[in-house]
ZARO-737666 format. One record per atom (N, C-alpha, C): residue number from 1; residue in three letters; atom name; x, y, z. Coordinates in steps of 0.001 Angstrom, whole numbers, plus 524288, in hexadecimal, padded with zeros to 5 digits. Layout:
<nodes>
k  r  a  px  py  pz
NUM  ALA  CA  X  Y  Z
...
</nodes>
This chain:
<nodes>
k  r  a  px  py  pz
1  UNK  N  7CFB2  2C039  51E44
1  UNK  CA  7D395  2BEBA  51A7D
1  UNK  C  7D7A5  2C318  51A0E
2  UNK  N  7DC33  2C1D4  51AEF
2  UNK  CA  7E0D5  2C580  51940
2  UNK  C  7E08A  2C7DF  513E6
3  UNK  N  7E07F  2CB2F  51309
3  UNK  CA  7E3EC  2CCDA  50DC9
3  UNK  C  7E73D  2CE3B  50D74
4  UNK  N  7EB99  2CD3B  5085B
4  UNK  CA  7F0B7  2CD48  507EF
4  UNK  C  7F272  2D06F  50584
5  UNK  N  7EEF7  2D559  50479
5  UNK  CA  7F06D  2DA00  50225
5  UNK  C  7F13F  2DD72  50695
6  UNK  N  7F421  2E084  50581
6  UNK  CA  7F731  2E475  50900
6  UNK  C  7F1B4  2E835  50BED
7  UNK  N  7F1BB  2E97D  50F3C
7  UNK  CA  7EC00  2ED03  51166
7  UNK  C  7EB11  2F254  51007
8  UNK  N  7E719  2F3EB  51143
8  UNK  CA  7E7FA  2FAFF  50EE3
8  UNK  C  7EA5D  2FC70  5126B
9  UNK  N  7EDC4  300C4  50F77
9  UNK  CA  7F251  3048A  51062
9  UNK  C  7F06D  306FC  516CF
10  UNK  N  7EAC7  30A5A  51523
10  UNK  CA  7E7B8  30E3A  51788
10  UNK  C  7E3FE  30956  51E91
11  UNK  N  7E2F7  30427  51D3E
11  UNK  CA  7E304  3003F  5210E
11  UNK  C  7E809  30028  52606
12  UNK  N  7ED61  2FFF7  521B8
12  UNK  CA  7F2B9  30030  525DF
12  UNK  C  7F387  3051B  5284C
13  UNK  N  7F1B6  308D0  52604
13  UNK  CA  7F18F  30ED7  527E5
13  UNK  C  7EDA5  31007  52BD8
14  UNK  N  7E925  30D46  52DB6
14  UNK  CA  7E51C  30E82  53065
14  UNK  C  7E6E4  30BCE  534C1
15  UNK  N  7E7FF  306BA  53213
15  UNK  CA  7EA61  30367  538E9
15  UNK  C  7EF8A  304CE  53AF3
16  UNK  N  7F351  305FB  5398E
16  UNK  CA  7F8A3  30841  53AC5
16  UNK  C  7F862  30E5F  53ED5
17  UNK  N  7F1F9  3117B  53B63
17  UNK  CA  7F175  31789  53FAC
17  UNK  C  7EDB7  31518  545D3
18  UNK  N  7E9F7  31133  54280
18  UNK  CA  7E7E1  30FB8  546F6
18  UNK  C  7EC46  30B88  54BAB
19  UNK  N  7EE22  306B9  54A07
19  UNK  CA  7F003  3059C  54E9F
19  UNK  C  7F421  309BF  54F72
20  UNK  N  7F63C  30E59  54E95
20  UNK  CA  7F9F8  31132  5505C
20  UNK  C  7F75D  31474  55541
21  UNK  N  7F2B8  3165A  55385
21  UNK  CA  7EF24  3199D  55741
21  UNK  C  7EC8E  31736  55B28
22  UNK  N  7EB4A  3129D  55801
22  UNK  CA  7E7A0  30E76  55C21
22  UNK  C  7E182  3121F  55B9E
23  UNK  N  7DFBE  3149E  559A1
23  UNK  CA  7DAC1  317A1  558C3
23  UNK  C  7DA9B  31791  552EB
24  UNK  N  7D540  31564  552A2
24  UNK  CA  7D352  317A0  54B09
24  UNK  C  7D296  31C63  548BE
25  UNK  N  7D21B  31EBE  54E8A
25  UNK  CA  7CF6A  324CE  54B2C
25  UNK  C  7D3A6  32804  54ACA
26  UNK  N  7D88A  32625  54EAF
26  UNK  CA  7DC30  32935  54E40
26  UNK  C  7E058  32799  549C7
27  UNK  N  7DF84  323B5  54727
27  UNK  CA  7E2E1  31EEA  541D1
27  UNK  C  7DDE6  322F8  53C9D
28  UNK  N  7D90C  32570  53EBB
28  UNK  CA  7D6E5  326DB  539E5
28  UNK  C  7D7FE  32BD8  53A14
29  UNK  N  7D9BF  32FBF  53DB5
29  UNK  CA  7DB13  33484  53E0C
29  UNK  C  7E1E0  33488  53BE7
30  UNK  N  7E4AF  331DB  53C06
30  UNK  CA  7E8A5  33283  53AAC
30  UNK  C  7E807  3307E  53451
31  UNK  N  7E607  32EBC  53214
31  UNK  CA  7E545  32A71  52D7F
31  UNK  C  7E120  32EF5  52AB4
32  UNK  N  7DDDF  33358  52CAD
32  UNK  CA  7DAB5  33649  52A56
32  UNK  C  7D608  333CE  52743
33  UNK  N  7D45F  32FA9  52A39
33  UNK  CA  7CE03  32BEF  5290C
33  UNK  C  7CC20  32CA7  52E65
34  UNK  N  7C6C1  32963  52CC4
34  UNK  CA  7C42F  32938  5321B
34  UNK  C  7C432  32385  53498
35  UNK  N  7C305  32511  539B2
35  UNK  CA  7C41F  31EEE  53BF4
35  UNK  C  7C196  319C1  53B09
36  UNK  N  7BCB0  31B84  53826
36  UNK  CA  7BA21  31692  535A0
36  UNK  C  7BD2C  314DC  530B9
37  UNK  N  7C0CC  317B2  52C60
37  UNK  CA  7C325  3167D  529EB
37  UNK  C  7C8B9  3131C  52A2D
38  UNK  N  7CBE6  31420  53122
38  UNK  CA  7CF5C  311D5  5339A
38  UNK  C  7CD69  30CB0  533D5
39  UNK  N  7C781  30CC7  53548
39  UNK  CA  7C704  3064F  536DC
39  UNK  C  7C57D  3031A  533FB
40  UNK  N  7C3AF  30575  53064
40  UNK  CA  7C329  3022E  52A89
40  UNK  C  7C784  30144  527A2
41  UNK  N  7CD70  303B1  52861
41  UNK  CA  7D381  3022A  52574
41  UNK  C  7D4B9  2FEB9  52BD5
42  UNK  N  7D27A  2FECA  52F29
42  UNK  CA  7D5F8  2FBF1  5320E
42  UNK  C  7D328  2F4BD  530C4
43  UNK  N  7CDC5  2F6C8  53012
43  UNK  CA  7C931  2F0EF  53008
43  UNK  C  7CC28  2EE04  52AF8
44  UNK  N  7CD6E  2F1B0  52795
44  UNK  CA  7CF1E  2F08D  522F4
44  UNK  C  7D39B  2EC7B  522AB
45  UNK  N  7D7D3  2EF28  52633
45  UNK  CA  7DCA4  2ECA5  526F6
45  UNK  C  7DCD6  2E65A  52A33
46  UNK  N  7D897  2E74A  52DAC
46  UNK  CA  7D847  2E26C  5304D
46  UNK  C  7D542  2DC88  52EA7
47  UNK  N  7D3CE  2E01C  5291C
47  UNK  CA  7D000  2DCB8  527D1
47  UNK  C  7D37D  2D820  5222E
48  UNK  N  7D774  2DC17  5201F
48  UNK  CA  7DB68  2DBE0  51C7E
48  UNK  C  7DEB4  2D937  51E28
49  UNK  N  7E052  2D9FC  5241B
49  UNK  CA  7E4A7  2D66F  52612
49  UNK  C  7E1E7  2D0C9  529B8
50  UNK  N  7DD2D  2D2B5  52B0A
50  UNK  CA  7DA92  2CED6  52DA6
50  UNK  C  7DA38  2CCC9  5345F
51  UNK  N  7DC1A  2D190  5352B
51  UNK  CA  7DEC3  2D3DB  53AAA
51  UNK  C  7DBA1  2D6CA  53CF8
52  UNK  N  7DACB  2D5F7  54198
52  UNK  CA  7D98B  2DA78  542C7
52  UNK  C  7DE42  2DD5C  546CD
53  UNK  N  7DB25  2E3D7  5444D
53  UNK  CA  7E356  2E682  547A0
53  UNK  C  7E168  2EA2E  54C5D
54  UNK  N  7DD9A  2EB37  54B46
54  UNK  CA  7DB35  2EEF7  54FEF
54  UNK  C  7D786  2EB5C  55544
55  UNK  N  7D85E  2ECE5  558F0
55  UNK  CA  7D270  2EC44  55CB0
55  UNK  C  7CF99  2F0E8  55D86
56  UNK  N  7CB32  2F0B2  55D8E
56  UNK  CA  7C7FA  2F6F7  55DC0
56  UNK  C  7C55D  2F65B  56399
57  UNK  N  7C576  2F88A  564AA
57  UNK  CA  7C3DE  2FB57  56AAC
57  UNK  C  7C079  3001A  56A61
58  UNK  N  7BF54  30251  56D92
58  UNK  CA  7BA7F  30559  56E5B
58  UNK  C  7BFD9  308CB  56EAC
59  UNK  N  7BEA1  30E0F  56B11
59  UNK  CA  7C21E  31283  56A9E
59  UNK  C  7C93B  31235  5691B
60  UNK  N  7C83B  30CA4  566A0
60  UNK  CA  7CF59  30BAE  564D3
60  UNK  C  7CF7C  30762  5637A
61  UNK  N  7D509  3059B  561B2
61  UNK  CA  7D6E4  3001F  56054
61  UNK  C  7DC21  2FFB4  561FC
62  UNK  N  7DDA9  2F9A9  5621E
62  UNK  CA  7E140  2F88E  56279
62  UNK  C  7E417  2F4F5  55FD4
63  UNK  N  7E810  2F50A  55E21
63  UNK  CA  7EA68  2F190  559CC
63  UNK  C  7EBFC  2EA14  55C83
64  UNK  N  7E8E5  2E7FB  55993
64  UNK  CA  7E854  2E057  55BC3
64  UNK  C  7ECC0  2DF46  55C47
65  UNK  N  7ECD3  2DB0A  55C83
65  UNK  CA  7F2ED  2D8A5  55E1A
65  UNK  C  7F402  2D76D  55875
66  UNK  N  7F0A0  2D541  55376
66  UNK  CA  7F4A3  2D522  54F77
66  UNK  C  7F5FC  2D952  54D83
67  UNK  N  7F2ED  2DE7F  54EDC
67  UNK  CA  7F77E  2E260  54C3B
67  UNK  C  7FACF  2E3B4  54F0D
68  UNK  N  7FBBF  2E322  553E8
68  UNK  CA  7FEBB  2E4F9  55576
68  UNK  C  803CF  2DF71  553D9
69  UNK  N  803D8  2DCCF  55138
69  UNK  CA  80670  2D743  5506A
69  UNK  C  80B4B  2D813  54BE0
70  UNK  N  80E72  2D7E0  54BC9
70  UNK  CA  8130B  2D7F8  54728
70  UNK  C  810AD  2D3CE  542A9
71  UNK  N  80D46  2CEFF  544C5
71  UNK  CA  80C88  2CB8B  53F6A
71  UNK  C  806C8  2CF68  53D50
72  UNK  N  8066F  2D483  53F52
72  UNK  CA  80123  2D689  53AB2
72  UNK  C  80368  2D8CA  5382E
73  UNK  N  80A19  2D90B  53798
73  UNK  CA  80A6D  2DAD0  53132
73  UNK  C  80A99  2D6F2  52DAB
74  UNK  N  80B53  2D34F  52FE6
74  UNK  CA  80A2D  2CD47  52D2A
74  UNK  C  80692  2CD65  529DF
75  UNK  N  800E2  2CFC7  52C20
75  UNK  CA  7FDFC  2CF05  5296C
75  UNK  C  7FD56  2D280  5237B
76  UNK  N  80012  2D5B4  5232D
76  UNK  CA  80003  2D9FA  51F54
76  UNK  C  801C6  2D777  51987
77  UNK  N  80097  2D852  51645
77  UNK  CA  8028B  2D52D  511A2
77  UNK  C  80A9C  2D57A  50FED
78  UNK  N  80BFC  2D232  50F7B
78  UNK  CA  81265  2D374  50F5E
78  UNK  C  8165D  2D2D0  51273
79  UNK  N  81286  2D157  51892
79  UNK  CA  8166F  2D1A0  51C0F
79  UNK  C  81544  2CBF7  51D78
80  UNK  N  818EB  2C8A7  51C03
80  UNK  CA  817D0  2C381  5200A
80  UNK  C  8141C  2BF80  51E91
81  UNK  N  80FEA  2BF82  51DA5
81  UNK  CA  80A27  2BEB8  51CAE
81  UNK  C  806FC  2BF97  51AE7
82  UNK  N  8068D  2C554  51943
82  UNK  CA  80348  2C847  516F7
82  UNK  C  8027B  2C680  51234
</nodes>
């Protein structure tokens, strides 16, 4: 189920270092948590938007095709749909 409240702040901040890096541990070294805490704001976010934004791979991820998609700001509350 979507929710239509805006997501945590600290969720958009975990996924923005991670797909920038494309590594969690390196999205939790810049962010000053640990990487189990990255994947619990990222589980968080996907679970809020109902998406999933990452693929996980053995030693990395890569960002899916809906995030990489202009309609996943759609999904954000305010824009469009949200």
């Amino acid at each position: 189920m979507v929710d239509h409240k805006l997501p945590p702040l600290n969720a958009l901040r975990a996924f923005e270092a991670t797909a920038r890096h494309l590594s969690v541990k390196n999205a939790a070294d810049e962010l000053c948590v640990t990487p189990g805490a990255v994947s619990q704001l990222l589980k968080t976010l996907e679970l809020h938007l109902g998406v999933a934004l990452f693929r996980r791979v053995n030693r990395g991820v890569f960002l899916t095709d809906a995030s990489l998609r202009r309609e996943f700001l759609a999904l954000l509350p305010g824009r469009n749909g949200g």
